[in-house]
CHARMM-style PDB file with segment names, atoms N, HN, CA, C and O in Angstrom:
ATOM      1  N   UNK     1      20.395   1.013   2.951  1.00  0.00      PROA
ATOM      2  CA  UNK     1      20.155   0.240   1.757  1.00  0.00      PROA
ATOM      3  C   UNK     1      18.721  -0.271   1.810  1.00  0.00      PROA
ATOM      4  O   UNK     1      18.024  -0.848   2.645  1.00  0.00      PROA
ATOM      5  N   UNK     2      18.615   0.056   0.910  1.00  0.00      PROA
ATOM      6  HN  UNK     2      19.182   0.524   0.232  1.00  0.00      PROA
ATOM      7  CA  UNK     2      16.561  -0.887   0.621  1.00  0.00      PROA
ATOM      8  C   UNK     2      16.497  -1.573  -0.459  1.00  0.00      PROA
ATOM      9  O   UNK     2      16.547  -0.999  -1.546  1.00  0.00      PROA
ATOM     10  N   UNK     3      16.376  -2.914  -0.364  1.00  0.00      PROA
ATOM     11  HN  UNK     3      16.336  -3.381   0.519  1.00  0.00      PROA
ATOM     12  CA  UNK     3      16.485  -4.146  -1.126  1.00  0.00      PROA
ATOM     13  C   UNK     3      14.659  -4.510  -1.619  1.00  0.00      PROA
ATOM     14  O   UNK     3      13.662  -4.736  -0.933  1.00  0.00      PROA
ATOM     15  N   UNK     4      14.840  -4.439  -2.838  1.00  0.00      PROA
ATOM     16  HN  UNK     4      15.650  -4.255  -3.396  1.00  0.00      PROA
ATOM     17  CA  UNK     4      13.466  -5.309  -3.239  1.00  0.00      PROA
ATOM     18  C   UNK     4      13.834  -6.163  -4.027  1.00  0.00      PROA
ATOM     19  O   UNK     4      14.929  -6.105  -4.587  1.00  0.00      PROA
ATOM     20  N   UNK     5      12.699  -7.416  -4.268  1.00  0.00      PROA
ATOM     21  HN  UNK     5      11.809  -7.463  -3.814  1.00  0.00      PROA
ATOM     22  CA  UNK     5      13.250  -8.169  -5.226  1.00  0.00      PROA
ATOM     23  C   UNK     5      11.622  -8.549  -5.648  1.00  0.00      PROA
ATOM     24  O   UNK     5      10.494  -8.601  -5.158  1.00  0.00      PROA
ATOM     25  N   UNK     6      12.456  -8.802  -7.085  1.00  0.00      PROA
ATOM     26  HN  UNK     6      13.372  -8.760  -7.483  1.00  0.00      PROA
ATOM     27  CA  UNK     6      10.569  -8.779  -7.971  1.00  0.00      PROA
ATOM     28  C   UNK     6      11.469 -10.443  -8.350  1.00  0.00      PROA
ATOM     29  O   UNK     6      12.636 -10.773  -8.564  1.00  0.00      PROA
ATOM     30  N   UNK     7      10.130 -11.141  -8.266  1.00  0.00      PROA
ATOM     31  HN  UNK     7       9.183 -10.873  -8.091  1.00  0.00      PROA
ATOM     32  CA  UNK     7      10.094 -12.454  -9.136  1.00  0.00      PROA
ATOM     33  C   UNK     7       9.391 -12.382 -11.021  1.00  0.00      PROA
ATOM     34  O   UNK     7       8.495 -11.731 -11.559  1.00  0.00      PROA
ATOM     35  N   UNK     8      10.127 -13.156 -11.377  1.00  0.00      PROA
ATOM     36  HN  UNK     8      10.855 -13.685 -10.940  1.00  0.00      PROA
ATOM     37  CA  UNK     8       9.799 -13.293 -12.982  1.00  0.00      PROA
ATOM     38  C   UNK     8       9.363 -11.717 -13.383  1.00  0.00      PROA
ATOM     39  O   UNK     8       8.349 -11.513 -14.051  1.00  0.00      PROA
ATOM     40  N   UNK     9      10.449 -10.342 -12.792  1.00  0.00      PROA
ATOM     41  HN  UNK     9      11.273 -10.508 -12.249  1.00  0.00      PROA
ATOM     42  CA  UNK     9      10.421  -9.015 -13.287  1.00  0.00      PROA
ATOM     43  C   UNK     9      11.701  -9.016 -13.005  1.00  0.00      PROA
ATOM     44  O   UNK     9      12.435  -9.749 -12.342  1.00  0.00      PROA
ATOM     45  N   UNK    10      11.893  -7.656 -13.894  1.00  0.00      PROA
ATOM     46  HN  UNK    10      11.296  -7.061 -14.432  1.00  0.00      PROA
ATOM     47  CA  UNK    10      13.406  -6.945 -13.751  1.00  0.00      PROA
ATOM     48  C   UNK    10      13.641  -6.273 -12.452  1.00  0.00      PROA
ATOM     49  O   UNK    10      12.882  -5.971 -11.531  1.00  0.00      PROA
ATOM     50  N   UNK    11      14.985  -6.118 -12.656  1.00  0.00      PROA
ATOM     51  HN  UNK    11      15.602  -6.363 -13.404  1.00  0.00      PROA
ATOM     52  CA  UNK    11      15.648  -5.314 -11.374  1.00  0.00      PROA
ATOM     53  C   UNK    11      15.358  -3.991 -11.643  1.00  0.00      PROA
ATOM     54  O   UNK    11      14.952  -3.412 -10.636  1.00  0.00      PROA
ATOM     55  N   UNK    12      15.418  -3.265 -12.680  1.00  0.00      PROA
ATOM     56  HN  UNK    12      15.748  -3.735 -13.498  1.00  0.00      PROA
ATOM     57  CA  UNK    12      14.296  -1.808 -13.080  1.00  0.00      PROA
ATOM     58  C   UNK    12      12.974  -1.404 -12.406  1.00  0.00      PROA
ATOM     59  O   UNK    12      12.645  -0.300 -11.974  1.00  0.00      PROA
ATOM     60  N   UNK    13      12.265  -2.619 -12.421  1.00  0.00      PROA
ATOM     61  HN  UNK    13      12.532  -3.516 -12.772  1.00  0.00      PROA
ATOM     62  CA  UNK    13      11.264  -2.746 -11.957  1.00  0.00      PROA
ATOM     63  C   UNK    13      10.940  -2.527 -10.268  1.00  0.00      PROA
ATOM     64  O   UNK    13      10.102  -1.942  -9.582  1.00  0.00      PROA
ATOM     65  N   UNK    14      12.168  -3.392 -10.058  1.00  0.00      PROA
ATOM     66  HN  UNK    14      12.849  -3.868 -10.616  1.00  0.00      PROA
ATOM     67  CA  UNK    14      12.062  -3.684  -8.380  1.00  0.00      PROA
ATOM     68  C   UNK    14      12.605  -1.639  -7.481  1.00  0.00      PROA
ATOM     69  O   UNK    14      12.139  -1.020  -6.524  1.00  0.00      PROA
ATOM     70  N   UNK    15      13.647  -1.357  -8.407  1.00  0.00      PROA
ATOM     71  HN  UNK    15      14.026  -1.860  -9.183  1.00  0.00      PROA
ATOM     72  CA  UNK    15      13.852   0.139  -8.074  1.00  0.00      PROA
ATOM     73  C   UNK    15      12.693   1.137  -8.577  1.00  0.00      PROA
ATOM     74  O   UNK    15      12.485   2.212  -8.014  1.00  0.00      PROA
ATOM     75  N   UNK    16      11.850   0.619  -9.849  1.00  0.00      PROA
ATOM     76  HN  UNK    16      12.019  -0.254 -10.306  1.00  0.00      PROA
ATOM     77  CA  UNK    16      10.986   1.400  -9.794  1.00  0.00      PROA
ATOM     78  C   UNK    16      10.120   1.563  -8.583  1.00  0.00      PROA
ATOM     79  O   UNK    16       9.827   2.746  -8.407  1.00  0.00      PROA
ATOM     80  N   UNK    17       9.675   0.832  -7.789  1.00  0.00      PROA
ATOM     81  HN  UNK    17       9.913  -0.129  -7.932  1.00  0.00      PROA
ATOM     82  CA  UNK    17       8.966   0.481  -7.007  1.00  0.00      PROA
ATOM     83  C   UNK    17       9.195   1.332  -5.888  1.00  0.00      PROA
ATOM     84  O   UNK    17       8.285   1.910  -5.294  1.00  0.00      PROA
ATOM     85  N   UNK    18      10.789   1.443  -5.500  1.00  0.00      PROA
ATOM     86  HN  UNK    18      11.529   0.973  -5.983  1.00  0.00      PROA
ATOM     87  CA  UNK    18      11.319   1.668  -4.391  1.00  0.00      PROA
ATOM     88  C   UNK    18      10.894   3.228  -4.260  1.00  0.00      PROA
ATOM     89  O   UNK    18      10.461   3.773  -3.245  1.00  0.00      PROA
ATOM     90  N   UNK    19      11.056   3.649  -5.171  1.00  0.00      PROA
ATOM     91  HN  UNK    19      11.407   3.206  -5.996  1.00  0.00      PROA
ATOM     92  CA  UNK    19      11.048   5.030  -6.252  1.00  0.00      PROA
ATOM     93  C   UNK    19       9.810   5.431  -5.198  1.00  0.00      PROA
ATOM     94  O   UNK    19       9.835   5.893  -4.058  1.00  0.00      PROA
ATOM     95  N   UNK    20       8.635   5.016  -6.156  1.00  0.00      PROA
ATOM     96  HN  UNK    20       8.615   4.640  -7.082  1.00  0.00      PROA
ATOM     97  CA  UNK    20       7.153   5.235  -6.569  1.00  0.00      PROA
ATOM     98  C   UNK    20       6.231   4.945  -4.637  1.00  0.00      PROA
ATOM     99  O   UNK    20       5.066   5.245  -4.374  1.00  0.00      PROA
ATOM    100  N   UNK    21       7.136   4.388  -3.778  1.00  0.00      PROA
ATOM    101  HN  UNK    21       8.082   4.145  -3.992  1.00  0.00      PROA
ATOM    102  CA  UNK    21       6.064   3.923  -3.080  1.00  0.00      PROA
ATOM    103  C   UNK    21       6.878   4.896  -1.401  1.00  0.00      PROA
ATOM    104  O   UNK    21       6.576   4.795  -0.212  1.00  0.00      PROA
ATOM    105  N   UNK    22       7.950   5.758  -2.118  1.00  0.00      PROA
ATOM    106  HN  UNK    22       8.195   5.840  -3.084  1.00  0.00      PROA
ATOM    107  CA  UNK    22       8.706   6.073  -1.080  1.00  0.00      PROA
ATOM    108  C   UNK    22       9.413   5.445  -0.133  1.00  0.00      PROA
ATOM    109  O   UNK    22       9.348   5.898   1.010  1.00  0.00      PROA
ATOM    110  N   UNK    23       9.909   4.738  -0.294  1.00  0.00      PROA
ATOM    111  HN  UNK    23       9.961   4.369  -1.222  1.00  0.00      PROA
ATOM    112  CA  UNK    23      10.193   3.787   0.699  1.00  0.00      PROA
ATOM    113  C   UNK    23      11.464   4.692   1.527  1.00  0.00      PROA
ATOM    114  O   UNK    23      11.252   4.824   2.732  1.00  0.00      PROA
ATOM    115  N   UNK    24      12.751   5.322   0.995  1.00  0.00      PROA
ATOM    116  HN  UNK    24      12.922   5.214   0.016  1.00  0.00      PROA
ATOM    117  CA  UNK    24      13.424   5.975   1.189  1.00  0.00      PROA
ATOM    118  C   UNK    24      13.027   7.349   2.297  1.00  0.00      PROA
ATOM    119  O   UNK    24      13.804   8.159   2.803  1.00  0.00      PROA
ATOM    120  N   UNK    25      11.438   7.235   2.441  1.00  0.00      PROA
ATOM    121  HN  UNK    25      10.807   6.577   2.030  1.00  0.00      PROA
ATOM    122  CA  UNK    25      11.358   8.731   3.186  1.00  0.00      PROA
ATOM    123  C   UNK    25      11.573   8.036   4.750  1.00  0.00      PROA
ATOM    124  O   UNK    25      12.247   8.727   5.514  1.00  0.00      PROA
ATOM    125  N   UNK    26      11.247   7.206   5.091  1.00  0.00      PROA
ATOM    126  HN  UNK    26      10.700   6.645   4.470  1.00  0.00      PROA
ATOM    127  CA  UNK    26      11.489   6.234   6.210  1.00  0.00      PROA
ATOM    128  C   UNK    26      13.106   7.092   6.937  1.00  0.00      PROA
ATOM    129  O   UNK    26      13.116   7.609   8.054  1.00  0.00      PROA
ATOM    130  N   UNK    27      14.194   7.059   6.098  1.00  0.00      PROA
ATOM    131  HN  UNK    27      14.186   6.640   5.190  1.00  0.00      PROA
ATOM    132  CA  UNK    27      15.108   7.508   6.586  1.00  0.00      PROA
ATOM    133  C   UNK    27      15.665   9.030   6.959  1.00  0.00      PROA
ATOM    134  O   UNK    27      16.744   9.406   7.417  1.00  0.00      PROA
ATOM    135  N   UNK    28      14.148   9.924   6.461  1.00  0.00      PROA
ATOM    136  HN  UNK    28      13.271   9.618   6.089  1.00  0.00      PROA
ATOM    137  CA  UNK    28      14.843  11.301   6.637  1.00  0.00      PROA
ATOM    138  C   UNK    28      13.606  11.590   7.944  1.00  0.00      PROA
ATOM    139  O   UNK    28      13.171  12.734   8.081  1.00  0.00      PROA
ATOM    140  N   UNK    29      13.048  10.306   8.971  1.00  0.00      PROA
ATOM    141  HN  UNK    29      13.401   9.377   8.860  1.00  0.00      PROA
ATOM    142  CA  UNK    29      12.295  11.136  10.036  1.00  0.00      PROA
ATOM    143  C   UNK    29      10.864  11.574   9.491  1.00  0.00      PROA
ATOM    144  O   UNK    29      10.199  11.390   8.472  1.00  0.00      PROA
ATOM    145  N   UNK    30      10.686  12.536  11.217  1.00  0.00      PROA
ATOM    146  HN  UNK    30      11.227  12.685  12.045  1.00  0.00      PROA
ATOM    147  CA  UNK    30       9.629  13.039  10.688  1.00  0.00      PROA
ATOM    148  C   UNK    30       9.494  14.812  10.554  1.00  0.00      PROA
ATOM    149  O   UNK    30      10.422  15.493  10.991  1.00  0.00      PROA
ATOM    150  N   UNK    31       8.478  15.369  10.027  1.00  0.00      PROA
ATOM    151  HN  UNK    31       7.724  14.816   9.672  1.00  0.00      PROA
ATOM    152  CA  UNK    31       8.399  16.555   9.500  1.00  0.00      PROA
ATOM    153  C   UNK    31       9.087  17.673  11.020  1.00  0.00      PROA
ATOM    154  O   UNK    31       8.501  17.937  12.070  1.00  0.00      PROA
ATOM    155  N   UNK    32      10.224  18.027  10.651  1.00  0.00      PROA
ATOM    156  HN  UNK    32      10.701  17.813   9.799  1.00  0.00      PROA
ATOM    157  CA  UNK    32      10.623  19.304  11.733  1.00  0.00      PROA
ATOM    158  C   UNK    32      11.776  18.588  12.692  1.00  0.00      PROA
ATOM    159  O   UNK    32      12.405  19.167  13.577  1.00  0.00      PROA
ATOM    160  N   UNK    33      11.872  17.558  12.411  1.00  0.00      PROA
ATOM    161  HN  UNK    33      11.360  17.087  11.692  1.00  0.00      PROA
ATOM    162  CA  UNK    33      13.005  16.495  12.973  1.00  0.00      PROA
ATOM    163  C   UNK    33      14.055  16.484  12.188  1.00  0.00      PROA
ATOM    164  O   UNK    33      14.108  16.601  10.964  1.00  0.00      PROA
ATOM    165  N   UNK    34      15.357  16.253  13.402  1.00  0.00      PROA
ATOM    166  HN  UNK    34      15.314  16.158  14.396  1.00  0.00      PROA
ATOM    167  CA  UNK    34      16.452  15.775  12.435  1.00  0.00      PROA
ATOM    168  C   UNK    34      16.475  14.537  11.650  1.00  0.00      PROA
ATOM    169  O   UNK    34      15.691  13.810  12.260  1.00  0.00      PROA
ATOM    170  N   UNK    35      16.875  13.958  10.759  1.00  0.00      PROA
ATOM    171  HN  UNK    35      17.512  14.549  10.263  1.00  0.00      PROA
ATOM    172  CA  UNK    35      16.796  12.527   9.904  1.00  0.00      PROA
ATOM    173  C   UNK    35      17.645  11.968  10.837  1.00  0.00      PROA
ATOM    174  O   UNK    35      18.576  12.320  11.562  1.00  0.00      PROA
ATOM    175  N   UNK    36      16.864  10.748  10.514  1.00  0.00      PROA
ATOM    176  HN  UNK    36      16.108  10.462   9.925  1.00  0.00      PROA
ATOM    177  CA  UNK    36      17.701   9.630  12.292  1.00  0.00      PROA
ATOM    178  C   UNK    36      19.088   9.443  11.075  1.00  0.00      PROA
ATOM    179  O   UNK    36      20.172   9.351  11.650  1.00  0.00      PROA
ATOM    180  N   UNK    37      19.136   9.406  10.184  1.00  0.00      PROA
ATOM    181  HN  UNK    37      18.255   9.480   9.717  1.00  0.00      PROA
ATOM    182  CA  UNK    37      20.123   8.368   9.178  1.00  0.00      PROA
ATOM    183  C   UNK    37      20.747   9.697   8.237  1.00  0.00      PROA
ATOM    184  O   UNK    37      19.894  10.288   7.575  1.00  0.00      PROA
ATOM    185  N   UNK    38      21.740  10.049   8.167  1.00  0.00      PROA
ATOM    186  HN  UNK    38      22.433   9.568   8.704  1.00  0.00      PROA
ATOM    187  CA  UNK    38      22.235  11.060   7.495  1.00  0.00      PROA
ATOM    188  C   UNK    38      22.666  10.823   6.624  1.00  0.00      PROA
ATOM    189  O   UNK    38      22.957  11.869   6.043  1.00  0.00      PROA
ATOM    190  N   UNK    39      23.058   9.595   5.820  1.00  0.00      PROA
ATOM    191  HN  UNK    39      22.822   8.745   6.292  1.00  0.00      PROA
ATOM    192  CA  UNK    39      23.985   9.068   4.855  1.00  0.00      PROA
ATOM    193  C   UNK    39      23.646   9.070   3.283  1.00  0.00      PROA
ATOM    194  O   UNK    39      23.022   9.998   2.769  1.00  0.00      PROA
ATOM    195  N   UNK    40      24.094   7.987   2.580  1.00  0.00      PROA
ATOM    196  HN  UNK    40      24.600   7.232   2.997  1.00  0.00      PROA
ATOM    197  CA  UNK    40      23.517   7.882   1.389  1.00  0.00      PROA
ATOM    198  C   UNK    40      22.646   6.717   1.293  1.00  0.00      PROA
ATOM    199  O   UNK    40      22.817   5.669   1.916  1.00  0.00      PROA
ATOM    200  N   UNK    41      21.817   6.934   0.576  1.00  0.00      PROA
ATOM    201  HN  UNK    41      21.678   7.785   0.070  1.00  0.00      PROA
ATOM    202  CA  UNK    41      20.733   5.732   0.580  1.00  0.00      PROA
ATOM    203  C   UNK    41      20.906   4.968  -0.935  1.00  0.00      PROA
ATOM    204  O   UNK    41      21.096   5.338  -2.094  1.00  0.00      PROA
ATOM    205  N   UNK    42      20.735   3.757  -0.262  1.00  0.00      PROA
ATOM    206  HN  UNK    42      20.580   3.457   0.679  1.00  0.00      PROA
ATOM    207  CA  UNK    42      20.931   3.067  -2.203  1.00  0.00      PROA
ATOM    208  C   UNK    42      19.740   2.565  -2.136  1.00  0.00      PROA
ATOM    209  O   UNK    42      19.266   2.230  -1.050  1.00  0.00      PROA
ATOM    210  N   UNK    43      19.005   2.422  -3.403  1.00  0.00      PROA
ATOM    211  HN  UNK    43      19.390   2.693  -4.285  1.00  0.00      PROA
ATOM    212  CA  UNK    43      17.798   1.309  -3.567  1.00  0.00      PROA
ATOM    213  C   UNK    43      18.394  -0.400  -4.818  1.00  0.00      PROA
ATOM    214  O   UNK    43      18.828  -0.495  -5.966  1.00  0.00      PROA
ATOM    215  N   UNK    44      18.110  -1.238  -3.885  1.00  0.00      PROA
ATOM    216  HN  UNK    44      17.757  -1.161  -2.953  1.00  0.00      PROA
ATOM    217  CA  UNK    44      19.066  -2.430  -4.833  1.00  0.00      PROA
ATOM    218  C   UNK    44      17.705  -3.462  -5.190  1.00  0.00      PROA
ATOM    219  O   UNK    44      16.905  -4.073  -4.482  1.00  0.00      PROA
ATOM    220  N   UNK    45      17.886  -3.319  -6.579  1.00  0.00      PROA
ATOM    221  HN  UNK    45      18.537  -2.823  -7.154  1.00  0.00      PROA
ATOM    222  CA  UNK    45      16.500  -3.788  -7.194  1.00  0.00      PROA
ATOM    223  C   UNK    45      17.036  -5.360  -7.200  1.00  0.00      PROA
ATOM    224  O   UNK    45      18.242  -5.436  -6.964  1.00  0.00      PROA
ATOM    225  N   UNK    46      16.528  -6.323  -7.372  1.00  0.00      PROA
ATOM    226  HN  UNK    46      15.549  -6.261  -7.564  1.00  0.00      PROA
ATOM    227  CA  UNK    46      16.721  -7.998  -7.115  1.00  0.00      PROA
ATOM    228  C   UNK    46      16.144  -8.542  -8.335  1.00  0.00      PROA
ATOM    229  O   UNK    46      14.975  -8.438  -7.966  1.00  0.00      PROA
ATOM    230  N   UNK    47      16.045  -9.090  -9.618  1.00  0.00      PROA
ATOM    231  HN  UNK    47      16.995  -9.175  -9.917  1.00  0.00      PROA
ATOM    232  CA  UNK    47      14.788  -9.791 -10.743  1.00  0.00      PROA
ATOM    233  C   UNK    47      15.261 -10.998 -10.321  1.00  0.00      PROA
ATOM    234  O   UNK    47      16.342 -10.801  -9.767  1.00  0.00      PROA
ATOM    235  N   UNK    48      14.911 -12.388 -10.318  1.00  0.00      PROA
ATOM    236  HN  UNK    48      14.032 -12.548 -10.768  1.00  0.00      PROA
ATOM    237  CA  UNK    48      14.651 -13.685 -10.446  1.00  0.00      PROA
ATOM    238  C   UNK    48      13.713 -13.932 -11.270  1.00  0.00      PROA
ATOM    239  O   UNK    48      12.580 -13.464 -11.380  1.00  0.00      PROA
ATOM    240  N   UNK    49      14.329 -14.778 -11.895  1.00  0.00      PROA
ATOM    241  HN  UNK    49      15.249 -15.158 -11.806  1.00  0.00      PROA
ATOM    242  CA  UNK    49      13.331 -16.038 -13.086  1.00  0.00      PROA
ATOM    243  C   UNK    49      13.425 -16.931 -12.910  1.00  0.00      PROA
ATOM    244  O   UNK    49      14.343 -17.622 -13.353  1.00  0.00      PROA
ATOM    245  N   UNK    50      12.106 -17.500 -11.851  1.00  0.00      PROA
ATOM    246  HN  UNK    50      11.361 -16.939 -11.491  1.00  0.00      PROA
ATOM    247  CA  UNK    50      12.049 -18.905 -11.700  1.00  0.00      PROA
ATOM    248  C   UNK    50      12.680 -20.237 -12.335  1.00  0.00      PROA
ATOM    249  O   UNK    50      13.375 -21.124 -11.840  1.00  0.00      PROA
ATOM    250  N   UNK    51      12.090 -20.002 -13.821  1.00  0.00      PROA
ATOM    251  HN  UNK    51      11.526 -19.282 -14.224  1.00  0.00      PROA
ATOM    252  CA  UNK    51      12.230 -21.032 -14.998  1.00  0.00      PROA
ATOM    253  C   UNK    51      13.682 -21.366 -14.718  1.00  0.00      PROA
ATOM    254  O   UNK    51      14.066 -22.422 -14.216  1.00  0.00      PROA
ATOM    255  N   UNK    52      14.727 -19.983 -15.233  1.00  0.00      PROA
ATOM    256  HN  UNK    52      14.416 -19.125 -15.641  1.00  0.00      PROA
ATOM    257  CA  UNK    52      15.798 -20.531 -15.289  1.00  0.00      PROA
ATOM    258  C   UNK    52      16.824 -20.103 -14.110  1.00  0.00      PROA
ATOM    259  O   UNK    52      18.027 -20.048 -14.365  1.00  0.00      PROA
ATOM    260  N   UNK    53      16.314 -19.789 -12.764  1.00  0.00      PROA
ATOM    261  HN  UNK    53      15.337 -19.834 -12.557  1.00  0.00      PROA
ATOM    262  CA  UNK    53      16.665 -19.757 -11.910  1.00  0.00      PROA
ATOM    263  C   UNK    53      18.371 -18.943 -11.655  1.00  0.00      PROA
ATOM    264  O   UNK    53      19.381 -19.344 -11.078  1.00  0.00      PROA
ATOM    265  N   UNK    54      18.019 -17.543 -12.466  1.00  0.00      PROA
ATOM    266  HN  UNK    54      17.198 -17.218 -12.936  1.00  0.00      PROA
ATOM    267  CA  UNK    54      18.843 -16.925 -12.569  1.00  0.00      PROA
ATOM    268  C   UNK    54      18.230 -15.685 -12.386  1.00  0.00      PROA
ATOM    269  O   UNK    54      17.093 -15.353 -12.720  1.00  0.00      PROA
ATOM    270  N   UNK    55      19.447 -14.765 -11.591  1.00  0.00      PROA
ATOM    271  HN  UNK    55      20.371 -15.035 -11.319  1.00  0.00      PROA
ATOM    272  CA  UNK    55      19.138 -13.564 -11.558  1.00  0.00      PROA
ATOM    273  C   UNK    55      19.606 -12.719 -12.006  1.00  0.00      PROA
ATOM    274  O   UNK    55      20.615 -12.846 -12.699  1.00  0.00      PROA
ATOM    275  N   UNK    56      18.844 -11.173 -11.685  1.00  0.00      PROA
ATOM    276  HN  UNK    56      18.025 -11.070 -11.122  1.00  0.00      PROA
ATOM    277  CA  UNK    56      20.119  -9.655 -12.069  1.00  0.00      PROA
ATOM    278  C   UNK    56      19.560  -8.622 -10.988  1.00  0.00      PROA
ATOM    279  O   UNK    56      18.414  -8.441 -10.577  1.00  0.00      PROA
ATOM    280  N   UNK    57      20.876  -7.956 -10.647  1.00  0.00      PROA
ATOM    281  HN  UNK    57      21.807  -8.103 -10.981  1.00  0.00      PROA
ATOM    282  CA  UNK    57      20.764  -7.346 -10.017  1.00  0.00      PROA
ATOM    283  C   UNK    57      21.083  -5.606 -10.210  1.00  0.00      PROA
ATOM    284  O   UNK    57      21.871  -5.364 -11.125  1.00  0.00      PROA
ATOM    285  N   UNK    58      20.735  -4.812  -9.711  1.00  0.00      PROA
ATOM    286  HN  UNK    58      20.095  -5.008  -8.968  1.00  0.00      PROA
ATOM    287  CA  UNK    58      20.883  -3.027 -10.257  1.00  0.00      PROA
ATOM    288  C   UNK    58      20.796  -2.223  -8.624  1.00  0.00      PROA
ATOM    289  O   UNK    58      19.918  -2.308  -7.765  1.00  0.00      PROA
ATOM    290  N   UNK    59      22.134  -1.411  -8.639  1.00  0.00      PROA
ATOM    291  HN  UNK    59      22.846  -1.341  -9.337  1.00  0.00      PROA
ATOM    292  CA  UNK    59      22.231  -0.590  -7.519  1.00  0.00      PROA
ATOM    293  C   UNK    59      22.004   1.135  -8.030  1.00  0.00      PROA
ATOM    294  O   UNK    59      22.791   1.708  -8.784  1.00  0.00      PROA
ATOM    295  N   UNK    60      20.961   1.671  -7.531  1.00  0.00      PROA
ATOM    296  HN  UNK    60      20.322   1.205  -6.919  1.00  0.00      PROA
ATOM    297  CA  UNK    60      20.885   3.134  -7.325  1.00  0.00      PROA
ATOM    298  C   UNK    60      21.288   3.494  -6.057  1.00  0.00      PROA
ATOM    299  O   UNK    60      21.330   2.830  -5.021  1.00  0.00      PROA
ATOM    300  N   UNK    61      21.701   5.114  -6.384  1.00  0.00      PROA
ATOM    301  HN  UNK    61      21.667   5.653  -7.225  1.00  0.00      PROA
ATOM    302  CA  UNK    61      21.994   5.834  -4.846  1.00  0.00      PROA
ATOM    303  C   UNK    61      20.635   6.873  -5.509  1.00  0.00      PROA
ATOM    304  O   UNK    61      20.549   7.458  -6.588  1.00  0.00      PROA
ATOM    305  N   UNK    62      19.754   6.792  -4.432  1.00  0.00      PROA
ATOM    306  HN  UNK    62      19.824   6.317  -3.555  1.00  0.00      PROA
ATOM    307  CA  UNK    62      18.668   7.421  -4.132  1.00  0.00      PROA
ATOM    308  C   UNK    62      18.809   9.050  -3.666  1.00  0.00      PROA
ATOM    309  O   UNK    62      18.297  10.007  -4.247  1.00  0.00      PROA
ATOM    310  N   UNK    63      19.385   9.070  -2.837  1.00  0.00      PROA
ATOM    311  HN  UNK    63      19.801   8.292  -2.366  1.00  0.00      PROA
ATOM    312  CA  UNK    63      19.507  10.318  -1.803  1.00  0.00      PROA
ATOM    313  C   UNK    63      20.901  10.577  -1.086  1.00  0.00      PROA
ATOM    314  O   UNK    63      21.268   9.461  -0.718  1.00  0.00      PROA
ATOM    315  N   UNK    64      21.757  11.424  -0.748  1.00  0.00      PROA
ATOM    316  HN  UNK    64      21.458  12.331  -1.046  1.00  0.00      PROA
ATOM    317  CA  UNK    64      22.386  11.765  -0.222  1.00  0.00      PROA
ATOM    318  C   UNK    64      21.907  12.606   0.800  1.00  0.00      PROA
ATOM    319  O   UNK    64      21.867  13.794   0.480  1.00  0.00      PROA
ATOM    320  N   UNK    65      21.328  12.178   2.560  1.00  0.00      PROA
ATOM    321  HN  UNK    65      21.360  11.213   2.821  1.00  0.00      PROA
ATOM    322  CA  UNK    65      20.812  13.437   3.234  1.00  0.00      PROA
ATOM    323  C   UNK    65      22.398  14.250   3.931  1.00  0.00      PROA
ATOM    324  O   UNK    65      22.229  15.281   4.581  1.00  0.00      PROA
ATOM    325  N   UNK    66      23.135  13.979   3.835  1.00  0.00      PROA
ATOM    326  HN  UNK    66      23.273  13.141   3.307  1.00  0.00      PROA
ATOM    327  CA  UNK    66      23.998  15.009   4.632  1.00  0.00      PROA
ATOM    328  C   UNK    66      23.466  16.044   4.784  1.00  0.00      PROA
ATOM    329  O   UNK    66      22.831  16.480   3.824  1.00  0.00      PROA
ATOM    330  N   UNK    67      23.516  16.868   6.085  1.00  0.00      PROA
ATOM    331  HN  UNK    67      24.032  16.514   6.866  1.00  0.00      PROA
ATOM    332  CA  UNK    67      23.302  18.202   6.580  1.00  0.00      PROA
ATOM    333  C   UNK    67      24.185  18.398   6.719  1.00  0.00      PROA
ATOM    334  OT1 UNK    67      24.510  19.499   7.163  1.00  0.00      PROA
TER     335      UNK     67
END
């Protein structure tokens, strides 16, 4: 699971991120290696708004590496 959380932004936002900056390659190793983590990967975006001190939250599944 890879958790971001954006302040005074959406939870769209916070998975865009997760998306765009790779964060997910972390779990498949390195090039010619087995992936230490074989599973499914979720990216769970976090928004908070200060003001009214409420949040939302959004779960993607990113990747499935099974071999």
């Amino acid at each position: 699971m890879i958790l971001e959380l954006k302040v005074d932004d959406t939870p769209g936002a916070a998975i865009r991120q997760i998306r765009e900056k790779g964060y997910a390659l972390r779990f498949k190793g390195k090039l010619g290696e087995k992936p230490k983590y074989t599973g499914r990967i979720l990216a769970v975006g976090i928004g908070y708004e200060k003001k009214t001190k409420q949040h939302a939250c959004k779960v993607e599944v990113l990747s499935n590496l099974r071999m």
